[in-house]
Backbone as a printed PyTorch tensor [residue, N CA C, xyz], in Angstrom:
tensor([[[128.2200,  55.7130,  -7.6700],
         [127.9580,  56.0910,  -9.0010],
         [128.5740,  57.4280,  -9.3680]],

        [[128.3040,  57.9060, -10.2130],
         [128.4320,  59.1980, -10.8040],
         [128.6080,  60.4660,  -9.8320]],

        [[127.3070,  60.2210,  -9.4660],
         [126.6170,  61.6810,  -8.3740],
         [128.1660,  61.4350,  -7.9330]],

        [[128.5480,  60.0270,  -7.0690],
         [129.1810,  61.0240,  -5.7250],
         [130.4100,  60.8430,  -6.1000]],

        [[130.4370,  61.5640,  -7.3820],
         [132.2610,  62.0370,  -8.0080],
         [131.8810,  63.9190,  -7.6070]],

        [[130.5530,  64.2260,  -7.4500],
         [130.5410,  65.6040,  -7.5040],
         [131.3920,  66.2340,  -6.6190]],

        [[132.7350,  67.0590,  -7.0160],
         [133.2840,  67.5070,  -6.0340],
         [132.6860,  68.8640,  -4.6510]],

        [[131.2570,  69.5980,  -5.5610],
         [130.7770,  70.1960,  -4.6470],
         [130.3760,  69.6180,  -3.4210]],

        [[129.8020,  69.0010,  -3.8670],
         [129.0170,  67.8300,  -2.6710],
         [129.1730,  67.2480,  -1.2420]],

        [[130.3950,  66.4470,  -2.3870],
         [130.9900,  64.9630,  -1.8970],
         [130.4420,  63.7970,  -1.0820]],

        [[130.7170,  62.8120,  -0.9940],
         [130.0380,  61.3180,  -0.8430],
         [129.1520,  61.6980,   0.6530]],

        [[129.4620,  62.2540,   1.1100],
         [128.5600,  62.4600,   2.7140],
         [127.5020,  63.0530,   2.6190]],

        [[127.4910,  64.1560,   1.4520],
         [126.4290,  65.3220,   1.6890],
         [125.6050,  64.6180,   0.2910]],

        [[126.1000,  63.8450,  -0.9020],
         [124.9670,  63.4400,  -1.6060],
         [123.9950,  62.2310,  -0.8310]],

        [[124.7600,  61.3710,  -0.1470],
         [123.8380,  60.2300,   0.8590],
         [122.9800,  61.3280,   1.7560]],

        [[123.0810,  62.4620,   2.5430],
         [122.4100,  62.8780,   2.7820],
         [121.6220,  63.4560,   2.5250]],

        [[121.5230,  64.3780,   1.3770],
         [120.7210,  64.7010,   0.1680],
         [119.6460,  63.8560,  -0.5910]],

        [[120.2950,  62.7020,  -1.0160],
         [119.2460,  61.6500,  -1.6770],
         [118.1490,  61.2350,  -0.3690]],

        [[118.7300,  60.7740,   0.3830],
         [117.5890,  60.3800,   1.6770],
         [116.9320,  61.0820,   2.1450]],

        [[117.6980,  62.7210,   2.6150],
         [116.1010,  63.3100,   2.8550],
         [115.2320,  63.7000,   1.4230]],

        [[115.7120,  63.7450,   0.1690],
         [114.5380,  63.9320,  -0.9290],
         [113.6890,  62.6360,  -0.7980]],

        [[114.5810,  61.4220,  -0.4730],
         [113.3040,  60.0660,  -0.1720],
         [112.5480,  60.4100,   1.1510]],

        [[113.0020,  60.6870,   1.6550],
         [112.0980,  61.3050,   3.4820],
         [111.1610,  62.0190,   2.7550]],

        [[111.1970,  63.3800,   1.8060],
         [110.3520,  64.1750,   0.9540],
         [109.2120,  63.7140,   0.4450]],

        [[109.5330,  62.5120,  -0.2530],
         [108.7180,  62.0500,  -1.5990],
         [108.0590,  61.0970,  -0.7090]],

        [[108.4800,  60.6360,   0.6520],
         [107.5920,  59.5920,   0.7100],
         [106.3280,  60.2840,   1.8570]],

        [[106.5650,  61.5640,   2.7370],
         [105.8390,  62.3260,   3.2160],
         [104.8740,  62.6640,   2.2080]],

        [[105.4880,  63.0450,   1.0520],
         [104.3480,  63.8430,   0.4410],
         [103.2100,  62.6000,  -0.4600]],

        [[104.1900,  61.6930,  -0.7850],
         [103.1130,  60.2240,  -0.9500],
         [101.8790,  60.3050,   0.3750]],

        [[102.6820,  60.1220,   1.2530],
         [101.3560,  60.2260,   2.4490],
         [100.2840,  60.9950,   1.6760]],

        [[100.6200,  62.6100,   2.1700],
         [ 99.9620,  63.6000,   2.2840],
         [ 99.2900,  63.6120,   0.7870]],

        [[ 99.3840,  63.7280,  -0.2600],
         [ 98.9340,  63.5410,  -1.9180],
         [ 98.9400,  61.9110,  -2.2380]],

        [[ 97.7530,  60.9580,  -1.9190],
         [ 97.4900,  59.7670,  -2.0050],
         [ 97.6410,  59.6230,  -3.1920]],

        [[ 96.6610,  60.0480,  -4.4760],
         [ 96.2820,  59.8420,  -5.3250],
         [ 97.8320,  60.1760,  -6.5330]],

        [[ 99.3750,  60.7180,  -6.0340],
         [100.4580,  60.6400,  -6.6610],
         [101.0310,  59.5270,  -6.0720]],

        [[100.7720,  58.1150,  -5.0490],
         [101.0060,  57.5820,  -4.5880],
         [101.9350,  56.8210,  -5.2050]],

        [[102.0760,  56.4070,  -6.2200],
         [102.6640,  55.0520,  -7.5810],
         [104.1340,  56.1930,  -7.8240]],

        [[103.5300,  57.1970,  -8.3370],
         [104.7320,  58.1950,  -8.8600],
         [105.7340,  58.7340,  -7.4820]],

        [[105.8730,  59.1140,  -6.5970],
         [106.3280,  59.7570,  -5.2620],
         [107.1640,  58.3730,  -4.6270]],

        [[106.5680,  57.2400,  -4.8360],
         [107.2540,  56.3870,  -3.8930],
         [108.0460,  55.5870,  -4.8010]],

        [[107.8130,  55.4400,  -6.1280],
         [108.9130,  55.6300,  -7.3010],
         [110.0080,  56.1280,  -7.3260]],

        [[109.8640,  57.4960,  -6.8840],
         [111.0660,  58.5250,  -6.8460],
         [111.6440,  58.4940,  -5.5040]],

        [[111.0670,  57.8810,  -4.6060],
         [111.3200,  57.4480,  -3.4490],
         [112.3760,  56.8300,  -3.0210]],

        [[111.9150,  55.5730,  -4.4790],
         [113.1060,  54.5720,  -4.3900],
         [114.0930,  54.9980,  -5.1480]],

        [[113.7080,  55.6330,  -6.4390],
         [115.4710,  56.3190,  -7.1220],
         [116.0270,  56.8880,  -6.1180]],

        [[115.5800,  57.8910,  -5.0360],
         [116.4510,  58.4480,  -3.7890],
         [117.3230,  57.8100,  -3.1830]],

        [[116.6740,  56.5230,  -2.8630],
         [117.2250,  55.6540,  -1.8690],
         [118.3220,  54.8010,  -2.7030]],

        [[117.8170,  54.2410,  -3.9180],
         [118.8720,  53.4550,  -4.3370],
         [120.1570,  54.6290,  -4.7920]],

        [[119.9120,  55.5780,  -5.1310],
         [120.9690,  56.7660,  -5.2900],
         [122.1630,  56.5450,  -3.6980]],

        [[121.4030,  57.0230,  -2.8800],
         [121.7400,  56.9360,  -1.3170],
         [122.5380,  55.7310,  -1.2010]],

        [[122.2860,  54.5680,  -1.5610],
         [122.6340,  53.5290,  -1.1610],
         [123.7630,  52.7170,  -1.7750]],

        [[123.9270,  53.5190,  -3.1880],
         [124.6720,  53.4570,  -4.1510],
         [125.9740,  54.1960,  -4.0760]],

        [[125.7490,  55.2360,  -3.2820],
         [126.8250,  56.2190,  -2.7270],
         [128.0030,  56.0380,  -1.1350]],

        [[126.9760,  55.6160,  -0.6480],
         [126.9530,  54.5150,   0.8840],
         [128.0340,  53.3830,   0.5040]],

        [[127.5620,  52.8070,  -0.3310],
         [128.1570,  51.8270,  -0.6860],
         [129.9110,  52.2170,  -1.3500]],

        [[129.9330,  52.8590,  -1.7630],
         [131.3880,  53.6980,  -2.3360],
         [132.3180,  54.0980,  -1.1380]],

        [[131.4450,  54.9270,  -0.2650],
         [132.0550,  55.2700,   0.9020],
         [132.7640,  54.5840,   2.1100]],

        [[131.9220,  53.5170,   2.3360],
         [132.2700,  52.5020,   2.9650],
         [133.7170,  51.4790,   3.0630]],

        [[133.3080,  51.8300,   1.2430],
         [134.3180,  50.6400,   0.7750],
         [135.7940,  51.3740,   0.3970]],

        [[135.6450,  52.4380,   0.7430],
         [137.1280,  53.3470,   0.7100],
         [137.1620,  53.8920,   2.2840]],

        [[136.4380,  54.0230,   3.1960],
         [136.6840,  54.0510,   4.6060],
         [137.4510,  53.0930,   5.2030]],

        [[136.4330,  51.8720,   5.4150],
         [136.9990,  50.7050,   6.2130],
         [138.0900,  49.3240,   5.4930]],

        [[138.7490,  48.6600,   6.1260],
         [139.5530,  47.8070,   5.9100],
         [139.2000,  46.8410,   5.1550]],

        [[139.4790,  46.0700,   4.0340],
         [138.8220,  45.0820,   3.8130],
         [138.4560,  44.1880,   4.3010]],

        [[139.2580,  43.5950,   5.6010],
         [138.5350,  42.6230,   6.5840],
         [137.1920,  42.5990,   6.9730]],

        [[137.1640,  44.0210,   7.5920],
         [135.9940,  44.5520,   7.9210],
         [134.6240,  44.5660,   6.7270]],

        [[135.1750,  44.6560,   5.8340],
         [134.3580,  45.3530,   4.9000],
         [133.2880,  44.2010,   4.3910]],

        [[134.4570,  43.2200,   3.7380],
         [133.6480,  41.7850,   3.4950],
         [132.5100,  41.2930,   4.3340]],

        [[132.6950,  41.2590,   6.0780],
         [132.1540,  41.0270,   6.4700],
         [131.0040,  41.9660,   6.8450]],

        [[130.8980,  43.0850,   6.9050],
         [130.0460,  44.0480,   6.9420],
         [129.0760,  43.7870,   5.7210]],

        [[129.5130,  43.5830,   4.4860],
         [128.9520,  43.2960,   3.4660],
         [128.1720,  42.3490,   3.1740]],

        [[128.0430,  40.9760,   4.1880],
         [128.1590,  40.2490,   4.2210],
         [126.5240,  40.0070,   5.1490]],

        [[126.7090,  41.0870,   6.5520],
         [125.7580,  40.8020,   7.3380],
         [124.5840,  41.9070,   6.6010]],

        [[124.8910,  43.1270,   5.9680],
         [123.9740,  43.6660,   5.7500],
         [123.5930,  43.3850,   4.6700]],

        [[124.0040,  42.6100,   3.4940],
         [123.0710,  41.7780,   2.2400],
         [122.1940,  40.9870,   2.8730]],

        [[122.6890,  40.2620,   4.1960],
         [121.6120,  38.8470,   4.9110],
         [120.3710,  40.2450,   5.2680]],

        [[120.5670,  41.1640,   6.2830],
         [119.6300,  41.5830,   6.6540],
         [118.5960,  42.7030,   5.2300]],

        [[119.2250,  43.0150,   4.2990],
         [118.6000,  43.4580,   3.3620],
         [117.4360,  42.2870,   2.2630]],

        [[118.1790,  41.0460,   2.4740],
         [117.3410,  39.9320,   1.7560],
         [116.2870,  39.8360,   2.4880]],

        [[116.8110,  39.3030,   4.3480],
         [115.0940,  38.8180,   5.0960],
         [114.3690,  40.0570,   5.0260]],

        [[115.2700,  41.3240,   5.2700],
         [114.0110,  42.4010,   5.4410],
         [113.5360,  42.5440,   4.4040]],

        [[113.2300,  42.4290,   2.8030],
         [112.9980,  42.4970,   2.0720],
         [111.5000,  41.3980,   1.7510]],

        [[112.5020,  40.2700,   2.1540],
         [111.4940,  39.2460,   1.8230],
         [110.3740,  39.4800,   3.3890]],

        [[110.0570,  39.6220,   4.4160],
         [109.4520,  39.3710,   5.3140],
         [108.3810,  41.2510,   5.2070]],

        [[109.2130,  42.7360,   4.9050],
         [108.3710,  43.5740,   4.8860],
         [107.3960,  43.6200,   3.6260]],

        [[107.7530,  42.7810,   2.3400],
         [106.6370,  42.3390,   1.6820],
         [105.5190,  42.4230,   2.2820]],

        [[105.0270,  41.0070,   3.0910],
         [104.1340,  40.7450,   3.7960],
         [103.5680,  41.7260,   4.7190]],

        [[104.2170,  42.3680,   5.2740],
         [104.0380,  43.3730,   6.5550],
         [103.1070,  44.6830,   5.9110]],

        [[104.1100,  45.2600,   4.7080],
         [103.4970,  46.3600,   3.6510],
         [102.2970,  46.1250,   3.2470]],

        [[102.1460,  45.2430,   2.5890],
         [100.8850,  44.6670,   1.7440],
         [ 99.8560,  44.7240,   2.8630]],

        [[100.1670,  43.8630,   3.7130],
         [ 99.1250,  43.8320,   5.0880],
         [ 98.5950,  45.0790,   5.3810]],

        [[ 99.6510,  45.9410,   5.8980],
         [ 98.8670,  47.5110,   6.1100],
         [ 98.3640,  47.9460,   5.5470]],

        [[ 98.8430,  48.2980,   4.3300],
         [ 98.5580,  49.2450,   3.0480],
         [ 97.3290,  48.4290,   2.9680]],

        [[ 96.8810,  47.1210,   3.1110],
         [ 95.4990,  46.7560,   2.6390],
         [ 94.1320,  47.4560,   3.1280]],

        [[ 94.4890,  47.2760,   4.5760],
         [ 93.8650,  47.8900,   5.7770],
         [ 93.9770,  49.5120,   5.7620]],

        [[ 94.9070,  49.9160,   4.8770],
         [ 94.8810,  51.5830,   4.7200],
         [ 95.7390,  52.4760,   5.7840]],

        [[ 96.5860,  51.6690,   6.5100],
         [ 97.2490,  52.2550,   8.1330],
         [ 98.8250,  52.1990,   6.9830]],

        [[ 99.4400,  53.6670,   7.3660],
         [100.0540,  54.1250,   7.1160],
         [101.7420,  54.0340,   7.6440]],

        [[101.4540,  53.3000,   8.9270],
         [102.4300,  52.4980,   9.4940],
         [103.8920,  52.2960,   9.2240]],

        [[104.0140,  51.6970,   8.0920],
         [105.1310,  51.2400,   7.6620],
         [105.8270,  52.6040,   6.9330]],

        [[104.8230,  53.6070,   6.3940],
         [105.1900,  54.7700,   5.6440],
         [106.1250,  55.3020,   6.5080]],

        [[105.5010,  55.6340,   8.0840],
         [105.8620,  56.2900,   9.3770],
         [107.2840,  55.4280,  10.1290]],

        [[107.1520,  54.4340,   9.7920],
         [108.6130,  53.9480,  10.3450],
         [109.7450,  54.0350,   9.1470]],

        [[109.0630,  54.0630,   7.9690],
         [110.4070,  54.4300,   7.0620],
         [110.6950,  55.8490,   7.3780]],

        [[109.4650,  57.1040,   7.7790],
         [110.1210,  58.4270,   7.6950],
         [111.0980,  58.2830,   9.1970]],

        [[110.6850,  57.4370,  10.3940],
         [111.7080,  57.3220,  11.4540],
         [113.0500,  57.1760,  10.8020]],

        [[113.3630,  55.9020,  10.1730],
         [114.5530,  55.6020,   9.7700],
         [115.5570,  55.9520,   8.9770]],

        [[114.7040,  56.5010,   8.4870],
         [115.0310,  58.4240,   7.2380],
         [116.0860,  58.8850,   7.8840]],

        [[115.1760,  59.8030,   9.2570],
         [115.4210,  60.3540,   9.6100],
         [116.8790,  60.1020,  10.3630]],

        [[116.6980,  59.0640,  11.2300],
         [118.2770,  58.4220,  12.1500],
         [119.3130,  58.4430,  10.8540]],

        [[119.0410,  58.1500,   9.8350],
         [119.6850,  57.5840,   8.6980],
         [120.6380,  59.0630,   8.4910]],

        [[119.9560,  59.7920,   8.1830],
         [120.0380,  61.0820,   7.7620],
         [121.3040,  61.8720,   9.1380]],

        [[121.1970,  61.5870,  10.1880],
         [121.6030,  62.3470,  11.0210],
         [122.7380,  61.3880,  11.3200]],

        [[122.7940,  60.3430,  11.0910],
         [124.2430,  59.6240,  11.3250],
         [125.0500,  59.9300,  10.3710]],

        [[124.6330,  59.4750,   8.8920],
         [125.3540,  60.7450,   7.8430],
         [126.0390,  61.6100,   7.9400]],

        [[125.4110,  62.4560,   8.7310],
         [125.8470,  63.9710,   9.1460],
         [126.9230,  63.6210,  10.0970]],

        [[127.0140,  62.9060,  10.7530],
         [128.2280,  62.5380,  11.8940],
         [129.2250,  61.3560,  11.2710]],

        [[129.5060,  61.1520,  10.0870],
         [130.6920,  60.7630,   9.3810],
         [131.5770,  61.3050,   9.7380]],

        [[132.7310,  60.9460,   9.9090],
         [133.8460,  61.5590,  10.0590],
         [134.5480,  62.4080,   9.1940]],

        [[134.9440,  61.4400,   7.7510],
         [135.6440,  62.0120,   7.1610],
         [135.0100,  61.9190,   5.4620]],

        [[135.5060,  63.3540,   4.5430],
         [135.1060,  62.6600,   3.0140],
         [135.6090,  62.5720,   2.4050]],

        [[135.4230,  61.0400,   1.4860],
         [136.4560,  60.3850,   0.8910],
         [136.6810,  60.8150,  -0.9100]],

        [[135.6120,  61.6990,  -1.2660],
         [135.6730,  62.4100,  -2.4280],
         [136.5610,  63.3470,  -2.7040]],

        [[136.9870,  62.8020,  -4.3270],
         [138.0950,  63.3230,  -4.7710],
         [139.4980,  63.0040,  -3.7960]],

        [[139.5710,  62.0390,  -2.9670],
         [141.2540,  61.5500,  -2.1120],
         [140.9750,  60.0280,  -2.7930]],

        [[142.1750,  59.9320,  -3.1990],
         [142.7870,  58.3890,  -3.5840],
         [142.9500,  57.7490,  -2.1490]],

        [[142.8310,  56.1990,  -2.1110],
         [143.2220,  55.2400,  -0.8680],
         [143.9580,  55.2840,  -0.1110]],

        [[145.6050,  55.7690,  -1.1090],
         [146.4190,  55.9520,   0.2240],
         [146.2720,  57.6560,   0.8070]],

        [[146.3460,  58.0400,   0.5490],
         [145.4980,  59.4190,   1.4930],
         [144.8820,  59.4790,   2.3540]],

        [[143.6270,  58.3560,   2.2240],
         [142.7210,  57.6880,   2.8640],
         [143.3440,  57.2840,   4.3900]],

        [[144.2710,  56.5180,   4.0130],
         [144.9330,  56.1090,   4.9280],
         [146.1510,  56.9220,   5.8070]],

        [[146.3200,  57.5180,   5.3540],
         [147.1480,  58.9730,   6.0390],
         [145.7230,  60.1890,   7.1260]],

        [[144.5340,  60.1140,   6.4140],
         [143.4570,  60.9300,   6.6670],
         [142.8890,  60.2390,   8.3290]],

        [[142.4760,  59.0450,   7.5900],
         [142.3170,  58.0910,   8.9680],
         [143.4710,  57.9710,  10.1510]],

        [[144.5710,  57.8710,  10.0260],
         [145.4150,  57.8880,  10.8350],
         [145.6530,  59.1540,  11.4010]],

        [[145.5260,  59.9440,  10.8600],
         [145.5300,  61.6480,  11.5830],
         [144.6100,  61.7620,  12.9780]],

        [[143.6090,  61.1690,  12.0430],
         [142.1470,  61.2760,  12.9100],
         [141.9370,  60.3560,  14.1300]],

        [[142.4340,  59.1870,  14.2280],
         [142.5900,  58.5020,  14.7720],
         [143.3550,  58.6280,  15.9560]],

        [[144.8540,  59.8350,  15.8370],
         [145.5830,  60.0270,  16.2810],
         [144.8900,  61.4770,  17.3750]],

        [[144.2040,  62.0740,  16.7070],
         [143.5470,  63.6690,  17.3380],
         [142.4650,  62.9980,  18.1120]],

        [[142.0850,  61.9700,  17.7320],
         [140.7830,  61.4120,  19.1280],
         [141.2570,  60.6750,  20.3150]]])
């Protein structure tokens, strides 16, 4: 989207940015129950921000071969996980165990720190650059 045209930024440091403010909002959902509806709201603007940016990056990193199919396995695993943590959420949250809150701040977190170990950023460089950038890099490892 938008955000990750910011040249301060750029596409690595807003995905990391949006996710830990969702790591933020959904800790403090924990901790302040009663903002629970509002926090995990903003939770998800974080994430879909994050994911929206992710998605840009990706698709100017890797090859299109690759890409399709990457695209491909993580829509399958975004549908079942979607459709199956329904059930799982609801279940806890009924029972009041916080569970699922605590494995999203895990996954935050890994999320967050692989981010940080991107290689390269693709903000503000056109494709073929891209491809001169990658090949450098490729070449120094």
């Amino acid at each position: 989207g938008p955000v990750s045209e910011i040249k301060i930024l750029g596409r690595r440091y807003v995905m990391i940015i949006s996710f830990l403010f969702c790591l933020i909002t959904i800790c403090l959902s924990i901790t302040f129950s009663q903002y629970f509806s509002l926090l995990i709201g903003l939770a998800i603007l974080f994430s879909n921000l994050g994911s929206g940016v992710c998605s840009n990056y990706f698709s100017e990193v890797y090859p299109t071969s690759h890409r399709d199919s990457a695209y491909g396995f993580i829509f399958c695993f975004i549908r079942s996980g979607s459709f199956i943590s329904n059930f799982i959420f609801l279940a806890l949250n009924d029972k009041y165990l916080w569970l699922p809150y605590y494995f999203d701040i895990l996954i935050l977190s890994i999320m967050i720190l692989c981010f940080y170990l991107l290689p390269i950023e693709t903000c503000g460089k056109g494709l073929d650059s891209m491809n001169s950038i990658s090949t450098k890099e490729s070449i120094n490892n």
